[in-house]
C-alpha positions in Angstrom: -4.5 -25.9 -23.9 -2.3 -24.0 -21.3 -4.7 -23.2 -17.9 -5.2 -19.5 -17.8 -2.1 -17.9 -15.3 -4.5 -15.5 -12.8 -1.9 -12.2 -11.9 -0.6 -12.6 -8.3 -1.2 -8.8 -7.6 -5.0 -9.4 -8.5 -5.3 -12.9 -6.7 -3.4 -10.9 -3.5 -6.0 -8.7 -3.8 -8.7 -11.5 -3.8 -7.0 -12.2 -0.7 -7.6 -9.4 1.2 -4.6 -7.4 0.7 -4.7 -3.4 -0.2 -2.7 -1.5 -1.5 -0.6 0.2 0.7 2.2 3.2 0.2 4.3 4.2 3.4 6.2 7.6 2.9 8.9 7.5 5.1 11.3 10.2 6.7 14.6 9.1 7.9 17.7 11.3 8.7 20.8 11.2 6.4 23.8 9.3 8.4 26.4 11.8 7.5 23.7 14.5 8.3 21.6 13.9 11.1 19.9 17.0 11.2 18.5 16.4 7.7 15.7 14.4 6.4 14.9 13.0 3.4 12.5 11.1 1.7 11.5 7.5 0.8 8.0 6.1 -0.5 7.5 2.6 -0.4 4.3 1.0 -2.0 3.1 -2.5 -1.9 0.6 -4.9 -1.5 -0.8 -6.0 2.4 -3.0 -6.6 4.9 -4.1 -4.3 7.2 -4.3 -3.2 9.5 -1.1 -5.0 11.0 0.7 -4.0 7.6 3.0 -7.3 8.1 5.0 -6.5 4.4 5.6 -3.0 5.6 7.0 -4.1 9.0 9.0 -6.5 7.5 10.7 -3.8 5.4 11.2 -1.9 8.0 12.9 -4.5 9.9 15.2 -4.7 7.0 15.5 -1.0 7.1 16.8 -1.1 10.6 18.8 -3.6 9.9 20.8 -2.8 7.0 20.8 0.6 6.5 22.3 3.3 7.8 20.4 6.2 7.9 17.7 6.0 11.3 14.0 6.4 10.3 12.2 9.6 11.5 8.5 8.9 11.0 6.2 6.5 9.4 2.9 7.7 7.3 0.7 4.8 6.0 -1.9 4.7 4.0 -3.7 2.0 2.2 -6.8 1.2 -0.4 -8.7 -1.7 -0.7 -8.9 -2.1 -4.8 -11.5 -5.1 -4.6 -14.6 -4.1 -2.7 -18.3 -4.6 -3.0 -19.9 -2.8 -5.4 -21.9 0.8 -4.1 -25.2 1.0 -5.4 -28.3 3.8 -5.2 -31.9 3.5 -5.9 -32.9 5.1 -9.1 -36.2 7.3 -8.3 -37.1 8.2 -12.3 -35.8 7.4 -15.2 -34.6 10.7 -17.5 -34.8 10.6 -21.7 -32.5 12.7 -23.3 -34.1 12.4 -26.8 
């Protein structure tokens, strides 16, 4: 019988990583004075984000057009459970 394959994005996430989506503004080399758009989304740690810096090193890098601004944001999809204490108990029928 084959062992059961666990799914690296859940097993990441049993690590500690988040979900995390950067939407980026960089300027357009031919244009400089217009910005466009990118969203980038992936799993990592936070808060030091080291997946998302290491795009970003690529980005600098490789590409041409220079990055304007960085907005990060990030949720944790593996968390301990919220819970409230039930004061009655309510019978619909």
């Amino acid at each position: 019988m084959p062992e059961p394959r666990i799914d690296d994005a859940f097993r990441r996430q049993l690590e500690g990583y988040s979900l995390t989506t950067a939407h980026i503004l960089y300027r357009m080399p031919d244009c400089r004075a217009l910005l466009q758009s990118y969203v980038w989304q992936d799993y990592d740690m936070a808060p030091k984000f080291p997946q998302l810096e290491k795009f970003l090193e690529f980005w600098e890098r490789e590409l041409d057009g220079p990055i304007h601004s960085v907005e990060v944001t990030h949720a944790q999809m593996i968390a301990a459970s919220e819970w409230k204490r039930v004061d009655g108990i309510f019978r619909l029928h």
